[in-house]
N, C-alpha and C positions, 0 to 999 in steps of 0.2 A: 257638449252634445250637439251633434248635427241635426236639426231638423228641417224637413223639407213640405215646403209649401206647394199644393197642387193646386193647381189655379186654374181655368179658363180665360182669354181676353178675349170676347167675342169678336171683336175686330180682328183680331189676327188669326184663330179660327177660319172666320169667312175668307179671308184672305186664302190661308193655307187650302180651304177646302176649296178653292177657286182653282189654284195654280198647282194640284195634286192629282196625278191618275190611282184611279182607283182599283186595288186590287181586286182577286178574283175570289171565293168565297176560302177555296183551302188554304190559301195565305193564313202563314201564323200573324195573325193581329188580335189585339182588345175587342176588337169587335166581329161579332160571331153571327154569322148568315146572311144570305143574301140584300133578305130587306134593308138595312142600316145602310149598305151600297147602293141598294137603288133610291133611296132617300137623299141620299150623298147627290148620284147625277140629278135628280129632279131639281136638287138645290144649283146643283152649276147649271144646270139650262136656263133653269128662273135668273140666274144672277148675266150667266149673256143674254136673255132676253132684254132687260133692264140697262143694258148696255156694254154690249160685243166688242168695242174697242178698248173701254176700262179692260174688260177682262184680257183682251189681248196684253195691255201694257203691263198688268199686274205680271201676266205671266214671263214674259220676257222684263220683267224689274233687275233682275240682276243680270242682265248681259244689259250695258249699256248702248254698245254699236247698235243691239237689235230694235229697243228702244227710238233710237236716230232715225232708223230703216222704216220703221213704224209710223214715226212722226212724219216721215218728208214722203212716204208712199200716202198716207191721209191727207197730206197739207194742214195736219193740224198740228201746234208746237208741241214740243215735248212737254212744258211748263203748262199744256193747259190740260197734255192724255193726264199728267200727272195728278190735274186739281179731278178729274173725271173720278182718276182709279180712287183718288182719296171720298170721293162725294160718294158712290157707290160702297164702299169698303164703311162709309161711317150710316148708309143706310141701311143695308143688307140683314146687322143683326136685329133688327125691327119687322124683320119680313115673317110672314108666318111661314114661307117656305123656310127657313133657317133653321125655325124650332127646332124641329127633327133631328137635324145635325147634331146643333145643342144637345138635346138629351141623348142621345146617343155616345155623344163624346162626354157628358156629364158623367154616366155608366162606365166606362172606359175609365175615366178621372176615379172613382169609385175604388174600380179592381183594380187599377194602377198603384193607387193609393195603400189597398190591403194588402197587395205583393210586397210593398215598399215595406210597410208595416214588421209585416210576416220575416221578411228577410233583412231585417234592421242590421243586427248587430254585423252578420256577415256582408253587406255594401259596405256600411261604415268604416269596416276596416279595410276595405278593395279599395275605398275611394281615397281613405287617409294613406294608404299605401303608395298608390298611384301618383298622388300629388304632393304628399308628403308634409301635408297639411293638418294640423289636430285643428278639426272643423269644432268650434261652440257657438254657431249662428244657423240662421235659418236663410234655405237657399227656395227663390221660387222657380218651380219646374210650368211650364208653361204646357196644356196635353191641348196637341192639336190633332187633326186628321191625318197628316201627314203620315204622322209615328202611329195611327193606328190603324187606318185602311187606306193603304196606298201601294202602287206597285214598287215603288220605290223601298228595298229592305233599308229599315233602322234597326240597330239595337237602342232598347229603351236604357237601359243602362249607358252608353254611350251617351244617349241623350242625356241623363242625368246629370252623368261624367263630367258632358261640355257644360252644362249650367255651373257646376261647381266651380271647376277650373276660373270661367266666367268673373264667374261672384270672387272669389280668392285672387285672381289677380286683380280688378277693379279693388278690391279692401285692401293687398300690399302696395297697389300705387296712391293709394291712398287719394282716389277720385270721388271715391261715394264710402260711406256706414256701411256696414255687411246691412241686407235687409233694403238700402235706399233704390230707389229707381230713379234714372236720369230722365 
């Protein structure tokens, strides 16, 4: 039996909600009306208030060259934006500006969770299909901002999808226990 774990990491959370544009309210997302968006930017102004360069290198983390561009336009090293983004990202979910995001995405994790639920038997067989996998472990789905108010379209299923995939081939290379985290 596949079962899947819907989780929160609040650090990666703040993170995502850092480096995510935020949709507009008719966007199909998990989260429904304006307020939860504008709770969302209140949280990314507070988090560039708190420090505009972390959030800069957060954002640009996966383009490496932009990073470089970043450090030598600062004069500050990559190795210390990076200790910045980390000190920032391990503060952030401590902030009462954050809450909000949190329960917000909490709700989201919620009805994500009863969709999943609701529509068990037919994923299960989309996703054994797909991968060609008879799944009897538990996969954790991680519900960030991203996947749920952002301009950026996800399929949440897709996202599931990749988590699975993930998890199944980590278990046939036989690097981690279905369920371990590295």
């Amino acid at each position: 039996m596949l079962s899947v774990n819907f989780q929160i990491d609040k650090v990666y959370l703040a993170y995502k909600a850092i480096v995510s544009e935020i949709s507009g309210d008719g966007d199909e997302t998990f989260i429904k009306g304006q307020e939860p968006r504008d709770r969302l930017g209140r949280f990314k102004e507070f988090a560039a208030a708190q420090d505009q360069l972390a959030c800069d290198f957060l954002k640009a983390s996966d383009r490496f060259f932009d990073i470089m561009v970043l450090a030598n336009h600062t004069g500050i090293a990559a190795a210390a934006l990076a200790q910045r983004a980390e000190d920032l990202l391990q503060a952030l979910p401590f902030a009462a500006q954050f809450q909000p995001v949190l329960a917000d995405t909490e709700k989201a994790l919620n009805d994500l969770k009863a969709e999943w639920l609701a529509n068990y038997d037919k994923s299960r067989s989309i996703v054994e299909d797909i991968t060609g996998i008879k799944f009897d472990k538990t996969v954790d789905v991680f519900v960030t901002r991203e996947y749920l108010a952002s301009k950026t379209k996800h399929d949440i299923f897709a996202f599931n999808l990749q988590a699975v995939k993930s998890e199944a081939a980590r278990v046939e290379l036989g690097k981690t226990k279905a369920g371990d985290r590295k």
